[in-house]
C-alpha positions as CSV (number, residue, x, y, z in Angstrom):
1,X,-129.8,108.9,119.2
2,X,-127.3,111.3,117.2
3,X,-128.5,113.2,114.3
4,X,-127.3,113.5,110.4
5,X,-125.6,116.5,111.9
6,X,-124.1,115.0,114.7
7,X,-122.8,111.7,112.5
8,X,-121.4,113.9,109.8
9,X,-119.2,116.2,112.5
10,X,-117.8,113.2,113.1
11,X,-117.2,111.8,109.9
12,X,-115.4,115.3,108.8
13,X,-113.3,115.1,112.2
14,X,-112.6,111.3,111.7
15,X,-111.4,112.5,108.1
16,X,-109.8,115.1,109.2
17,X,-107.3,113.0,112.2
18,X,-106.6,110.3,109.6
19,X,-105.5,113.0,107.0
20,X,-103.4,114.7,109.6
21,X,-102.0,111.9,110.7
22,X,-101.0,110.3,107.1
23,X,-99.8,113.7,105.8
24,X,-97.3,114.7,108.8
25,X,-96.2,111.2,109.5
26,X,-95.0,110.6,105.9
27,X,-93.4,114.0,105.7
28,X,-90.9,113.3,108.6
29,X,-89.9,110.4,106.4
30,X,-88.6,113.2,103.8
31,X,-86.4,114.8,106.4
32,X,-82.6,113.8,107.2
33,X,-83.4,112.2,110.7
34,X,-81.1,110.4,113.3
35,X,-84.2,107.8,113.9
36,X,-86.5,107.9,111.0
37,X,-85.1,106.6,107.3
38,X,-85.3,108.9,104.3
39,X,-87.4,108.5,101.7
40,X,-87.3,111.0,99.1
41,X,-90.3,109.9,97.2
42,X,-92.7,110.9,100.6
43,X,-92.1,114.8,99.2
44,X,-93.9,114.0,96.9
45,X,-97.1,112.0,98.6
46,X,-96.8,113.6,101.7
47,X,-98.3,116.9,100.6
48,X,-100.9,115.3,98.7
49,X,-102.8,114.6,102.2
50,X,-101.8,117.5,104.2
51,X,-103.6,120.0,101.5
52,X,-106.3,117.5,101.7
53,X,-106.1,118.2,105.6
54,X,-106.2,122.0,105.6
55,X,-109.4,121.5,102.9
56,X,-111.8,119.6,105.0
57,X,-111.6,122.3,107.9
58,X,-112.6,125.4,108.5
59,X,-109.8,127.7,107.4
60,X,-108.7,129.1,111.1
61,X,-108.7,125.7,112.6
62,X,-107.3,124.1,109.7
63,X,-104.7,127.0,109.7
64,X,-103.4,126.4,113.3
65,X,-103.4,122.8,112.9
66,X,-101.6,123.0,109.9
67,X,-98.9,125.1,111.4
68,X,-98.7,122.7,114.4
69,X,-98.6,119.8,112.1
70,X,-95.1,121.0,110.6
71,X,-94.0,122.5,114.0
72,X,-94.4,118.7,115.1
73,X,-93.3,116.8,112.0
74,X,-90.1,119.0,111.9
75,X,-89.0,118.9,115.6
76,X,-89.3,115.3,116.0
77,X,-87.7,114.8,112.6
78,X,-84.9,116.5,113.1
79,X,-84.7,116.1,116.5
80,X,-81.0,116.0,118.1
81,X,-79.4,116.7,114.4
82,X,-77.4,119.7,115.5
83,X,-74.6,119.0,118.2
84,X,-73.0,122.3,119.2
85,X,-71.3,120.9,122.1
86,X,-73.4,122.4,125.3
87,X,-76.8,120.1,125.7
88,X,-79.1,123.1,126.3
89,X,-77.4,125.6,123.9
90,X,-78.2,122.5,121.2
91,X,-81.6,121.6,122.9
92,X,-82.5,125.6,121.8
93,X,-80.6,125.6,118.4
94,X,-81.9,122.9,117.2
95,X,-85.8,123.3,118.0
96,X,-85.8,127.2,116.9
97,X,-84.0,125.9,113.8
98,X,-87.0,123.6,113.6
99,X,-89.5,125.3,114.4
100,X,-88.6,128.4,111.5
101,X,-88.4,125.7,108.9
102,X,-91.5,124.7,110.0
103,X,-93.2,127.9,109.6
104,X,-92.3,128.5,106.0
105,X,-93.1,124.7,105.1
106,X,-96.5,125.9,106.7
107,X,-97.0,129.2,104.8
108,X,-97.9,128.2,101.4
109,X,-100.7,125.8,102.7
110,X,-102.2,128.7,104.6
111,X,-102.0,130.9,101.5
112,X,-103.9,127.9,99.1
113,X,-106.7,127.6,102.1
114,X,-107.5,131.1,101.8
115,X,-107.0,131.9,98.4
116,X,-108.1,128.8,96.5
117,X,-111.3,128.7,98.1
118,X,-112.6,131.8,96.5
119,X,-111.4,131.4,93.2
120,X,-113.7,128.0,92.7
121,X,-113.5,125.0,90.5
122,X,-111.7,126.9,87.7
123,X,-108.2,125.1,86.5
124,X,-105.9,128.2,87.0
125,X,-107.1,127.7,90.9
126,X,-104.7,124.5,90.7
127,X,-101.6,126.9,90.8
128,X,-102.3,128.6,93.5
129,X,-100.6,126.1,96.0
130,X,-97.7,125.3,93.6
131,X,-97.2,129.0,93.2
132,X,-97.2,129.7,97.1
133,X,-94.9,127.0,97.8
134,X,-92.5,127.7,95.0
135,X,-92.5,131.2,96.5
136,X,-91.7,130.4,99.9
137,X,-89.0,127.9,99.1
138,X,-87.4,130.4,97.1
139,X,-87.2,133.2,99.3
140,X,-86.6,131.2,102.2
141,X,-82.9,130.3,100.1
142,X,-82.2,133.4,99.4
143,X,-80.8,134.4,103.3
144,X,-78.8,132.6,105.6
145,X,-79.0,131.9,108.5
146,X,-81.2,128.3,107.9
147,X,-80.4,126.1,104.7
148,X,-80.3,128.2,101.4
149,X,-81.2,125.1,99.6
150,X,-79.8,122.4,101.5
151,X,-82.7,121.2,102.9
152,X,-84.9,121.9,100.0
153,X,-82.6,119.5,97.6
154,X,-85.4,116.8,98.3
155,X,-87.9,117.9,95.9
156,X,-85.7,116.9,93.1
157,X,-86.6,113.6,93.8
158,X,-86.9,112.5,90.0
159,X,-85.3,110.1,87.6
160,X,-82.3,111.6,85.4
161,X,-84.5,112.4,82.3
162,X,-86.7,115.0,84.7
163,X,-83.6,116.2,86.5
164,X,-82.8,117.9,83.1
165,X,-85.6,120.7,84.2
166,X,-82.9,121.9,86.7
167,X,-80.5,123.6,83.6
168,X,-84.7,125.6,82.6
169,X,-85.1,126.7,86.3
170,X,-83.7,125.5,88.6
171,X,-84.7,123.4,91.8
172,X,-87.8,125.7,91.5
173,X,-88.9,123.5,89.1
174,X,-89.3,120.3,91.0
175,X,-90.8,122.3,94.2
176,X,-93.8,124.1,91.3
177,X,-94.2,120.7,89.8
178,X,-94.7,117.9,92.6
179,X,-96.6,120.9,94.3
180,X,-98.9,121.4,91.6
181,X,-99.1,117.2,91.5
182,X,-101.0,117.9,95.1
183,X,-103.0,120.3,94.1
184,X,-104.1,118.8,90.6
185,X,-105.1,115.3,93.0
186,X,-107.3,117.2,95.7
187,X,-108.7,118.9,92.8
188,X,-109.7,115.6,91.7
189,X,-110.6,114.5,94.8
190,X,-112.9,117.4,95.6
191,X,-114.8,116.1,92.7
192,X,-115.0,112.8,93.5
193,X,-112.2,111.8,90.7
194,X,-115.1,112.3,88.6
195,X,-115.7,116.1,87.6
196,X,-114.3,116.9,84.0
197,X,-112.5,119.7,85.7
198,X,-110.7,116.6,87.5
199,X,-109.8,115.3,84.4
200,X,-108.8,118.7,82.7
201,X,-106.3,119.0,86.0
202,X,-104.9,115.7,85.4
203,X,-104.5,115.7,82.1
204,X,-102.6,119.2,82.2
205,X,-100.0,117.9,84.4
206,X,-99.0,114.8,82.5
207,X,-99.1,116.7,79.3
208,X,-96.4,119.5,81.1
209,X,-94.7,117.1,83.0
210,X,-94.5,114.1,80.3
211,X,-93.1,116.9,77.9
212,X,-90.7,117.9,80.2
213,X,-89.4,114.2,80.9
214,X,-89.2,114.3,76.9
215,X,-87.1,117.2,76.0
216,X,-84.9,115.6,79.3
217,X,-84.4,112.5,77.7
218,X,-83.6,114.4,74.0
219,X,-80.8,116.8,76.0
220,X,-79.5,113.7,77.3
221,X,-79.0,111.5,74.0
222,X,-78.1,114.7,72.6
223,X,-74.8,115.4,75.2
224,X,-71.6,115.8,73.2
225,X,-68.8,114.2,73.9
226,X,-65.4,115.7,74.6
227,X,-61.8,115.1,76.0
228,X,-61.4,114.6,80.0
229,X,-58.8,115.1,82.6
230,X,-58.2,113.3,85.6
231,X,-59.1,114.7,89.0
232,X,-58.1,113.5,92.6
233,X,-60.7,114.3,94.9
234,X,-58.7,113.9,98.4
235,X,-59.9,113.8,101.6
236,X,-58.0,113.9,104.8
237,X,-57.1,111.5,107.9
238,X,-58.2,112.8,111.2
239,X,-54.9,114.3,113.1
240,X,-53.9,113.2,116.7
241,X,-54.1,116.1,118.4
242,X,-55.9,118.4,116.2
243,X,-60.1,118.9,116.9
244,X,-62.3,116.3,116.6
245,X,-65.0,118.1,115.9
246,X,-65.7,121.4,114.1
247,X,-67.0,122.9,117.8
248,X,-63.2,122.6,118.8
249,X,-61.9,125.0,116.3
250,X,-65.2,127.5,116.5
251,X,-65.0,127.4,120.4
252,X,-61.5,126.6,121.1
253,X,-59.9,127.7,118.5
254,X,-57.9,124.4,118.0
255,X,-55.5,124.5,114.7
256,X,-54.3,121.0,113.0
257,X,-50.8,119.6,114.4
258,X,-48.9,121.7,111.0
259,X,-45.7,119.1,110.6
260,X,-47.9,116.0,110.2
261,X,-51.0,117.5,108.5
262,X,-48.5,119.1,105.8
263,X,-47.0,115.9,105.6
264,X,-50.4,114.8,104.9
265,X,-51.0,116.8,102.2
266,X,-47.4,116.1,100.8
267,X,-47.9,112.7,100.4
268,X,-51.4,112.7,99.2
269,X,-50.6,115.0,97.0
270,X,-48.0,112.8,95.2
271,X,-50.5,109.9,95.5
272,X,-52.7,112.0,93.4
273,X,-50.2,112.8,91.0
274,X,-48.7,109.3,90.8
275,X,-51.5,107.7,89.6
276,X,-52.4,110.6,86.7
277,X,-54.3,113.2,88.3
278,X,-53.7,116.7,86.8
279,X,-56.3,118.0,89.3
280,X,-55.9,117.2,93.1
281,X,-58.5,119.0,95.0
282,X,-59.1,118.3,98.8
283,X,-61.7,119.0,101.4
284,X,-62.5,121.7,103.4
285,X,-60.1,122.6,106.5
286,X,-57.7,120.4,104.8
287,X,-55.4,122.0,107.4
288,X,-56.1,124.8,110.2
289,X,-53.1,127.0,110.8
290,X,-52.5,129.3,113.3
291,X,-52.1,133.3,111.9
292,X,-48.0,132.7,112.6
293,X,-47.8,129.8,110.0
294,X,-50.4,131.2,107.7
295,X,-48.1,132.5,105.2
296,X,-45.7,129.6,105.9
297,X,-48.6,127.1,104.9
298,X,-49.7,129.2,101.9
299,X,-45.3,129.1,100.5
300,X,-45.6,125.2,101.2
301,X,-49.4,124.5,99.4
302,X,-47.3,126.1,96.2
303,X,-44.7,123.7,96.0
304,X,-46.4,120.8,96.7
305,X,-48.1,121.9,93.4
306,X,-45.1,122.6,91.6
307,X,-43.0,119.5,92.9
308,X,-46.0,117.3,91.6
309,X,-46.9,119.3,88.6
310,X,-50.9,119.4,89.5
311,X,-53.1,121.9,89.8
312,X,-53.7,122.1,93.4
313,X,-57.3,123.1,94.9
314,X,-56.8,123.9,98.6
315,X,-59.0,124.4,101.2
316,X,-57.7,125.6,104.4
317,X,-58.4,128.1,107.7
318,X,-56.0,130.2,109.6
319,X,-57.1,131.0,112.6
320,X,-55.6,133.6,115.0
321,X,-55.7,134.1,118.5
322,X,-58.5,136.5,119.1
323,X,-60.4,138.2,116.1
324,X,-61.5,136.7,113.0
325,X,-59.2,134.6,111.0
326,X,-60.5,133.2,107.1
327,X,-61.9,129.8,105.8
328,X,-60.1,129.9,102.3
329,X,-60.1,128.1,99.6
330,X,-56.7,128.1,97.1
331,X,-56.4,127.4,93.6
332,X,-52.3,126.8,92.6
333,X,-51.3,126.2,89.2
334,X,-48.5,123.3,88.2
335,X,-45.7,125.8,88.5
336,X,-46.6,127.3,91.9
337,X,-48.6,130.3,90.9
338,X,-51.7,130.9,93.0
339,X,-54.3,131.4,90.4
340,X,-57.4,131.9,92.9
341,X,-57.8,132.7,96.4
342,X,-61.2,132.2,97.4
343,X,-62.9,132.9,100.6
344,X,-66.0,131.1,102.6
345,X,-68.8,133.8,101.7
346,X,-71.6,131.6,103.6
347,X,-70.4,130.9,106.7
348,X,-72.3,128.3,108.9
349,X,-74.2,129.8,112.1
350,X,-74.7,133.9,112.8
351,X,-73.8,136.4,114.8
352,X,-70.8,135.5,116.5
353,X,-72.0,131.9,116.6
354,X,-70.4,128.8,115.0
355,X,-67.8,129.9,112.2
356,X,-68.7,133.4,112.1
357,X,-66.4,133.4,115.9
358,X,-63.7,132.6,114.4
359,X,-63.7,133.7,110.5
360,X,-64.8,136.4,108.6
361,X,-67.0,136.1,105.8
362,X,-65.7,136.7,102.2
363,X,-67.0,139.1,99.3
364,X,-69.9,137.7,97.4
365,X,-67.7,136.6,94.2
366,X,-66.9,133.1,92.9
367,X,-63.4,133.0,91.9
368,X,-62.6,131.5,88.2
369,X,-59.2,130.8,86.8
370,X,-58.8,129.3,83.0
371,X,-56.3,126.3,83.1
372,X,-55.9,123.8,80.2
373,X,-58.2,121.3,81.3
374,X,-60.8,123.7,80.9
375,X,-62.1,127.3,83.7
376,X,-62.0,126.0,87.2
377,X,-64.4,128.1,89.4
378,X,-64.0,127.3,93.3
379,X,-66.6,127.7,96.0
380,X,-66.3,126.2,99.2
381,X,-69.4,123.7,101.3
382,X,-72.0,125.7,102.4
383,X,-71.6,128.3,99.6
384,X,-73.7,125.8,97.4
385,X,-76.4,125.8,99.1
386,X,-77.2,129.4,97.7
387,X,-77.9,129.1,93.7
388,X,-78.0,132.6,92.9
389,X,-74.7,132.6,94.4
390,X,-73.7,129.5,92.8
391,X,-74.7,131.2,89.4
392,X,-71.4,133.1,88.8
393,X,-69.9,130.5,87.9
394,X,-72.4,129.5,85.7
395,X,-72.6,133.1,83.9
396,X,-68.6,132.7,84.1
397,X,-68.6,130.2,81.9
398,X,-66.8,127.6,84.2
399,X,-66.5,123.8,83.0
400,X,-65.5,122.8,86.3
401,X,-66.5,123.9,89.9
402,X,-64.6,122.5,93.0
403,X,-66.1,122.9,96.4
404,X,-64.1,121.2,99.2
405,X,-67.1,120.3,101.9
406,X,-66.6,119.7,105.5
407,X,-70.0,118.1,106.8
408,X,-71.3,119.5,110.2
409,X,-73.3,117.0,110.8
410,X,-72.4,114.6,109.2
411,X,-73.5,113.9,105.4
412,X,-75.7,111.1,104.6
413,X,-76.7,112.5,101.2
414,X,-75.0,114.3,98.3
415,X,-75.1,118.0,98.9
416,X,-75.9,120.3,96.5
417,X,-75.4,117.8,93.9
418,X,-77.5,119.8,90.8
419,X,-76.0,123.0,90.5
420,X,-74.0,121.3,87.9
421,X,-77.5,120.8,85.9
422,X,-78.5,124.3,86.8
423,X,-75.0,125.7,85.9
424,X,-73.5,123.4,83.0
425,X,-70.5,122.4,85.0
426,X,-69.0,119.6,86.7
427,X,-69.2,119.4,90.3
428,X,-66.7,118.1,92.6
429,X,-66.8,118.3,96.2
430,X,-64.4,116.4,98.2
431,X,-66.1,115.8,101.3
432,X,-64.8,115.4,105.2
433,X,-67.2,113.0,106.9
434,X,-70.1,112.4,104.4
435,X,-69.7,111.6,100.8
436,X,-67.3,112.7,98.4
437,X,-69.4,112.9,94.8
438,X,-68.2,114.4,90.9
439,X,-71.9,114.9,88.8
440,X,-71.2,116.2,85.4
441,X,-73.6,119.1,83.7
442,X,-76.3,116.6,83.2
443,X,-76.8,115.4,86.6
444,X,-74.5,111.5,85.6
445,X,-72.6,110.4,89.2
446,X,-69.4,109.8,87.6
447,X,-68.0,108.8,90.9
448,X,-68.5,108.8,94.7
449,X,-66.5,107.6,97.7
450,X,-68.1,107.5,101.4
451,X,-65.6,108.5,104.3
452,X,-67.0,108.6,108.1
453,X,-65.1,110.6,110.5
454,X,-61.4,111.2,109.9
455,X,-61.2,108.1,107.1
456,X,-58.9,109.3,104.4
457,X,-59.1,108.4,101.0
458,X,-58.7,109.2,97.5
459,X,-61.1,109.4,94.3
460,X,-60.3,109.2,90.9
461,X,-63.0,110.5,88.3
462,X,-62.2,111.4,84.6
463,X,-64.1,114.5,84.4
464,X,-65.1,116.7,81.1
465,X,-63.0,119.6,80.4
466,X,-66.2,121.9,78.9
467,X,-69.2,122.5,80.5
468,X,-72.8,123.5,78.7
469,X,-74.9,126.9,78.9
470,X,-78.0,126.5,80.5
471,X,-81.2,129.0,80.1
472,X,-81.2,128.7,84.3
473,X,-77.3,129.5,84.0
474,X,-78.3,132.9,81.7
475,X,-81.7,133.7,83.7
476,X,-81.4,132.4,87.2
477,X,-84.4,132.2,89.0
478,X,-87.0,133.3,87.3
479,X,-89.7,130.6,88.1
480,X,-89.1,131.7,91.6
481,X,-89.9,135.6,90.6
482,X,-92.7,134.0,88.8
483,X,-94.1,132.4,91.6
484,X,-94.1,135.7,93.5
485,X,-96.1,137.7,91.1
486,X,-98.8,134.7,90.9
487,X,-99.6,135.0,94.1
488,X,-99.8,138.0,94.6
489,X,-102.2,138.1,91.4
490,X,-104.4,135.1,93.0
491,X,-104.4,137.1,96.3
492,X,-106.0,140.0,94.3
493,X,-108.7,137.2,92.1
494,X,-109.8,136.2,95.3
495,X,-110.2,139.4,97.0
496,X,-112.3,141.1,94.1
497,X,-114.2,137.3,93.5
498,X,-115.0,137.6,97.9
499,X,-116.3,141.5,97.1
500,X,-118.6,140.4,94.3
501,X,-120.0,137.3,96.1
502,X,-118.6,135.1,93.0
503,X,-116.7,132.7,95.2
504,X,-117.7,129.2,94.9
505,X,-116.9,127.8,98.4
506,X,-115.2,124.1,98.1
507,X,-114.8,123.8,101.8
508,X,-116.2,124.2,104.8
509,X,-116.5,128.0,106.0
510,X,-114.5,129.7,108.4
């Protein structure tokens, strides 16, 4: 007959697979998947039972099951997303993609299991996850070649009163705060829900994050109002004989057909104008020239502007026959003047792979020109997914930021929508394939227009002609900093707490 040993093993292992399997099955429902739906809200419940998972084992077997949880839950997730035109070339990108997310998604819960453990029951041991997972997130944005932030944008999964937090620190803010949710419930749950330290935990993070919702809804009710201008957000038709995919250009080096893509723009152009718009902005690779019409395209982009007195935001690649041509981005006054020329700092792939073969990447500066409907910065797609990077606009003082997008793959989500919270301005970012989107400084979607594949179309938003300053504007990411220097601190708690025997162990040993 088994034992009380023997029947608790297998209550903790029991415990242990239905954790695992709870927690890593409702994270690939957080994840942009071409099987699974999205739902945002699983960011925030998902973790809740994975840290419960990596508590109830000892910490090496709960480390390496942790780490194959996400390596799992990310690969068969995301499986397929990436098509870069030769099956086993995508077969590899895609699961070393994968699998790198997956390590730094698995980092911070191999930090709180050993860490937390020796710092005991105390509240402050609550922040140790948050803090890890902040950290990693953070510096995880900072260098291409995987997502910046675009991948990360999930954790702002908040209603509009909370999103306000973005303009104090950022998307740092929602990653500390439903990370610290986790930790303050397995606290509880350690407890058995009934500990005062449980109720200490939980009543600390409705206090912080009830007062945050508060001063939201204040700076909301509190948003001046002011004059607006029109913008035409354009996005183009698919050309007969240019590339019908991104892969073409980057492989092939396939250019747009110029007479009827210029024509394109022509008429689009005086749509735009037409029907009121003083800004007509378009997406990315609006046109790809080769290197003998690149001047001949740039002469043409200014009188379009000045024959339809708009100010005309341009996105656009030349492309030359061997070497590295430019993805640029144009800003043309109504009189023809080129007021900005921008170019693609954060290219998509590395090493000579994807749009680094055919373009070089630009200076790490965000262009801003003042117009009368208020400073216009310009970035282009991918560049948004870096917010430091996106912050010089914000420090700028620009009331407007346009950022032509072409989605590789294709967009089922706005991208990069709140670094118009974080920076104060409005963000527009007329987008090829996937959704075209204007959110003004206080995260309102004043307008949005869905295009699939080579579907052209045009969107009209009234737009504010000032932006706000914002303390994440002024002090960029400081929480993430933060975050850094707290773990290292609760790395150096647990050590000394280990060395004098003070560690009141929570979990199983090692």
């Amino acid at each position: 007959m088994p034992g009380p040993a023997h029947a608790t093993h297998r209550a903790g292992f029991t415990e242990a697979a239905v954790l695992f399997v709870l927690g890593f099955g409702l994270f690939m429902f957080c994840r942009r998947s071409d099987f699974l739906p999205m739902i945002p809200a699983m960011i925030v419940v998902a973790p809740i039972f994975i840290l419960r998972f990596s508590r109830v084992l000892p910490a090496g077997r709960s480390i390496g099951l942790t780490i194959l949880g996400f390596v799992l839950a990310f690969n068969i997730s995301l499986w397929g997303i990436f098509d870069v035109g030769d099956p086993t070339l995508s077969l590899v990108f895609n699961v070393i993609r994968s699998t790198i997310i997956a390590l730094y998604y698995a980092l911070p819960f191999v930090v709180d299991r050993l860490v937390a453990p020796r710092l005991g029951k105390r509240l402050y041991a609550t922040l140790v996850f948050p803090a890890a997972m902040t950290a990693s997130m953070f510096l995880s944005s900072m260098p291409p070649p995987i997502d910046g932030t675009a991948a990360k944008n999930v954790f702002s999964t908040a209603p509009l009163p909370l999103l306000q937090i973005y303009a104090l620190a950022g998307l740092w803010s929602f990653v500390f705060l439903w990370s610290w949710l986790a930790s303050c419930v397995n606290h509880a749950w350690e407890s058995g829900f009934r500990h005062r330290q449980a109720v200490a935990a939980g009543l600390a993070f409705v206090l912080v994050a009830g007062g945050l919702y508060a001063w939201g809804s204040l700076r909301i009710m509190n948003a001046p109002d002011g004059q607006t201008v029109k913008v035409a957000a354009v996005v183009m038709p698919k050309e007969e004989g240019g590339p019908a995919s991104m892969v073409q250009v980057f492989e092939d080096r396939m250019t747009s057909p110029y007479g009827p893509t210029m024509n394109h723009i022509r008429s689009m152009t005086a749509a735009a104008a037409a029907n009121g718009a003083k800004i007509v902005a378009f997406n990315e690779f609006a046109i790809l020239v080769t290197e003998a019409n690149h001047e001949r395209a740039r002469a043409e982009f200014s009188k379009i502007a000045a024959d339809n007195g708009v100010w005309l935001a341009i996105p656009y690649g030349w492309v030359p026959e061997t070497g590295k041509g430019a993805n640029r981005h144009l800003l043309i006054d109504d009189t023809g003047a080129v007021r900005a020329d921008y170019q693609k700092r954060f290219l998509l792939g590395f090493g000579d792979f994807g749009e680094n073969a055919v373009f070089k990447k630009g200076a790490e500066i965000i262009q801003t020109a003042d117009s009368p409907y208020g400073r216009i910065a310009l970035a282009i797609c991918r560049d948004m997914s870096f917010p430091d990077f996106a912050r010089q606009a914000g420090r700028a003082g620009a009331d407007i930021m346009l950022t032509g997008s072409h989605e590789f793959p294709k967009g089922i989500t706005l991208n990069d929508p709140y670094r118009a919270i974080e920076n104060g301005f409005t963000h527009i970012r007329p987008t090829y394939d996937g959704i075209t989107y204007a959110m003004d400084p206080y995260g309102h979607v004043l307008a949005q227009m869905h295009r699939g594949t080579g579907v052209p179309g045009i969107m009209y938003v009234d737009v504010p002609m000032r932006g706000v300053r914002t303390l994440y504007g002024r002090f960029g990411d400081w929480l993430g900093w933060l975050s850094c220097g707290l773990v290292v601190l609760f790395a150096v708690l647990a050590i000394v707490a280990g060395r004098s025997g003070r560690a009141a162990p929570a979990m199983p040993p090692a």
